[in-house]
C-alpha positions in Angstrom: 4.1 -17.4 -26.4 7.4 -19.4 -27.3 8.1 -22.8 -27.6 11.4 -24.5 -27.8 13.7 -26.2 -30.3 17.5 -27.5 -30.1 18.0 -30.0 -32.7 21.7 -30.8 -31.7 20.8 -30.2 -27.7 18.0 -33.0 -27.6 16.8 -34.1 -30.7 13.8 -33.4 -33.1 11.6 -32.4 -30.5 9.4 -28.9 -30.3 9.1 -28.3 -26.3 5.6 -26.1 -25.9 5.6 -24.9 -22.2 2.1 -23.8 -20.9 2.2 -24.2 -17.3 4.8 -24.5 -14.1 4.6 -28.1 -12.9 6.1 -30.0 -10.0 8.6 -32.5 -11.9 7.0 -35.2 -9.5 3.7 -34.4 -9.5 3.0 -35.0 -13.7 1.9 -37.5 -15.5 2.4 -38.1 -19.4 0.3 -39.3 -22.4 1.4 -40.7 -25.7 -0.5 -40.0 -29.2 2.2 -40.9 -31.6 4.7 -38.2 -31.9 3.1 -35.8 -29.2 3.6 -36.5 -25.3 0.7 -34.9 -23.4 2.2 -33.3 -19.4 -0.7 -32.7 -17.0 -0.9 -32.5 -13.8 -2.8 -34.7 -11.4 -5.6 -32.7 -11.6 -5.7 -33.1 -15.3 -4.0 -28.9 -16.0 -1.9 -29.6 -19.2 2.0 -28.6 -18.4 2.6 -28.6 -21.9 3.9 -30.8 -24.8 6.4 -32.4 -26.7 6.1 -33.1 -30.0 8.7 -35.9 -31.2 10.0 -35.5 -35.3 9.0 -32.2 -35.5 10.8 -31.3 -38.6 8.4 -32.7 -40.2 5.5 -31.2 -39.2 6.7 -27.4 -38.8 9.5 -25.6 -40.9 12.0 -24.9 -37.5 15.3 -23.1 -39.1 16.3 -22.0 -35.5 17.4 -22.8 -32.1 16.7 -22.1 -28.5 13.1 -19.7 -27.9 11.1 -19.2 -31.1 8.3 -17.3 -30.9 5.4 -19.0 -31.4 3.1 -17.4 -34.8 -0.2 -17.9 -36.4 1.7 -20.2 -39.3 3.4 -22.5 -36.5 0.3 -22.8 -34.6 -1.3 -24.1 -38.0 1.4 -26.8 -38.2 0.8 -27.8 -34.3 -2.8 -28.2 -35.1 -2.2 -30.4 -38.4 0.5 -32.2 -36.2 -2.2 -32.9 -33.5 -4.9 -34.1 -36.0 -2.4 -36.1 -37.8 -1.8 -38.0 -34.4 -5.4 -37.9 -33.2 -4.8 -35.6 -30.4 -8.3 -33.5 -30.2 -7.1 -30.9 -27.5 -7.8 -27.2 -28.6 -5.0 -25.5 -29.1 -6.8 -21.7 -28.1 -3.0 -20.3 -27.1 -2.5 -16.6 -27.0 -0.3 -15.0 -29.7 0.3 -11.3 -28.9 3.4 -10.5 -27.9 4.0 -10.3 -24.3 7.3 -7.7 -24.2 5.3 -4.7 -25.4 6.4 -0.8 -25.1 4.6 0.8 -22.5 3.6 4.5 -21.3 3.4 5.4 -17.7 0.3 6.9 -17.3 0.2 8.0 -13.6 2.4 6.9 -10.7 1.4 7.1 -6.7 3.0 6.0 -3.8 2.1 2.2 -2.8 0.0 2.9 0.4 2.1 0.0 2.3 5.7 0.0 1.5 7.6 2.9 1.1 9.9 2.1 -1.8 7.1 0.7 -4.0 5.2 2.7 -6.4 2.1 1.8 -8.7 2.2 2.6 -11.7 -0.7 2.9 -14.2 0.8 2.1 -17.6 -0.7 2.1 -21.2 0.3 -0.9 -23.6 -1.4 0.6 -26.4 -4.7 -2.3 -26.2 -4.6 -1.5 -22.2 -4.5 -0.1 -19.2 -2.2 -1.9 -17.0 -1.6 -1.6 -12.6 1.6 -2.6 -12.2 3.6 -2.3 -8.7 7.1 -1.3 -9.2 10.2 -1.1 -7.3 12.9 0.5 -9.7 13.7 3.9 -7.9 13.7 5.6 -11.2 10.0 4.8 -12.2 8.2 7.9 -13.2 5.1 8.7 -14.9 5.9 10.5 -18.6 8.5 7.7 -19.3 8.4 4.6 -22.2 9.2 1.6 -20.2 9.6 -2.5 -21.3 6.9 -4.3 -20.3 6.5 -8.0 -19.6 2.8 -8.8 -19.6 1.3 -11.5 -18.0 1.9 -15.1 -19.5 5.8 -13.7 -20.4 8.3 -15.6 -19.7 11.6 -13.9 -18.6 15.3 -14.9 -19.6 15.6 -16.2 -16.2 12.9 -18.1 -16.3 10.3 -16.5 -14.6 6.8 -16.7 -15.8 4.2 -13.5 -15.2 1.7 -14.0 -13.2 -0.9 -11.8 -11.9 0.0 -11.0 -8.5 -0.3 -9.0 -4.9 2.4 -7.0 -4.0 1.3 -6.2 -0.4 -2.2 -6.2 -1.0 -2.1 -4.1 -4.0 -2.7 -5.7 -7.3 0.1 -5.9 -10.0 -0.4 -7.1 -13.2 3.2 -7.6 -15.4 6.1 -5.9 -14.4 8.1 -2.9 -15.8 11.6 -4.3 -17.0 15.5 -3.5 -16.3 18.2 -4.0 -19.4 19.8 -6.7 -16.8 16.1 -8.2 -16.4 16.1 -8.9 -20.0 19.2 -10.2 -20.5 20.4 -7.2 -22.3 24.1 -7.2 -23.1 26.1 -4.3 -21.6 23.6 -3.9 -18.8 23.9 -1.6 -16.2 24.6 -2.9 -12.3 22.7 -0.3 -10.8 19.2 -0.6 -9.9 16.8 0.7 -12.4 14.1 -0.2 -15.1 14.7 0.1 -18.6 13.7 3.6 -19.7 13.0 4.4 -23.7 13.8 7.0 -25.9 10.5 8.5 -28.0 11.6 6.5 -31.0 9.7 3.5 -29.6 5.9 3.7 -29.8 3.3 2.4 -27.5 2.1 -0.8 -27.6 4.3 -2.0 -29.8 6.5 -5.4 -29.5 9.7 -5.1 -28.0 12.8 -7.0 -29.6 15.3 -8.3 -27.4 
């Protein structure tokens, strides 16, 4: 999960994004420092948490990934401002290494596949496009709850009528320098191991 910092960008404020939102269908809270977003049906959008500097030690800027330490601080924040939400976020990483176990043919369009891919805690179904998707290879993988350069949060999804759950990465996907312009995921050499985080 990552939150959000720029000091110089838009003040001392920590942005925690936990859900999509309409911009004109949210509504905001005050307690203290923290701004509670929900929706209208009362899903939290996320926080802001005003003069954070002094409740977590932030030395960067931009996406910081959100740890067991920080999410300590967030708490003590909260209680400090007598904001009794539980704070029950998921911390494993959600750009992992994965294996692909098994590929088939997607039984409704012809330049899908589905892919059955180990992420070293699971067993993933994820529908692919890439043309060079193969079972045997190390791939990225963006779980669900990841949110891509772009933007784009994972979701669990239908990809016509087959379930997919994450998707299996290009270099441009990521935002990886140098990447190619060809269509293609991001296949890895065996010096990554399964399951574990990927860096980028």
């Amino acid at each position: 999960m990552d939150v959000f910092y720029n000091h110089k960008g838009i003040g001392d404020v920590l942005i925690v994004p936990l859900e999509d939102m309409d911009r004109y269908d949210i509504t905001y809270e005050n307690y203290g420092d923290i701004t509670k977003i929900t929706d209208k049906q009362g899903t939290i959008a996320g926080y802001n948490i005003f003069n954070a500097s002094t409740y977590f030690d932030v030395n960067s800027i931009g996406k910081i990934t959100l740890t067991e330490n920080m999410l300590g601080q967030m708490k003590e924040a909260f209680r400090q401002n007598n904001l009794d939400d539980p704070l029950d976020f998921d911390l494993s990483p959600k750009f992992v290494v994965g294996y692909v176990r098994e590929m088939s043919p997607h039984e409704n369009a012809d330049k899908l596949s589905v892919c059955q891919v180990d992420t070293g805690d699971e067993q993933l179904q994820i529908v692919c496009g890439a043309p060079n998707v193969d079972a045997g290879q190390k791939v990225v993988v963006a779980k669900v709850g990841a949110v891509m350069p772009s933007g784009l949060k994972i979701k669990p999804t239908k990809l016509r009528g087959v379930p997919s759950n994450g998707m299996i990465c290009s270099q441009k996907e990521l935002g990886l320098p140098n990447a190619p312009e060809e269509k293609g995921i991001y296949v890895l050499d065996d010096a990554y191991s399964t399951g574990d985080p990927f860096e980028f």
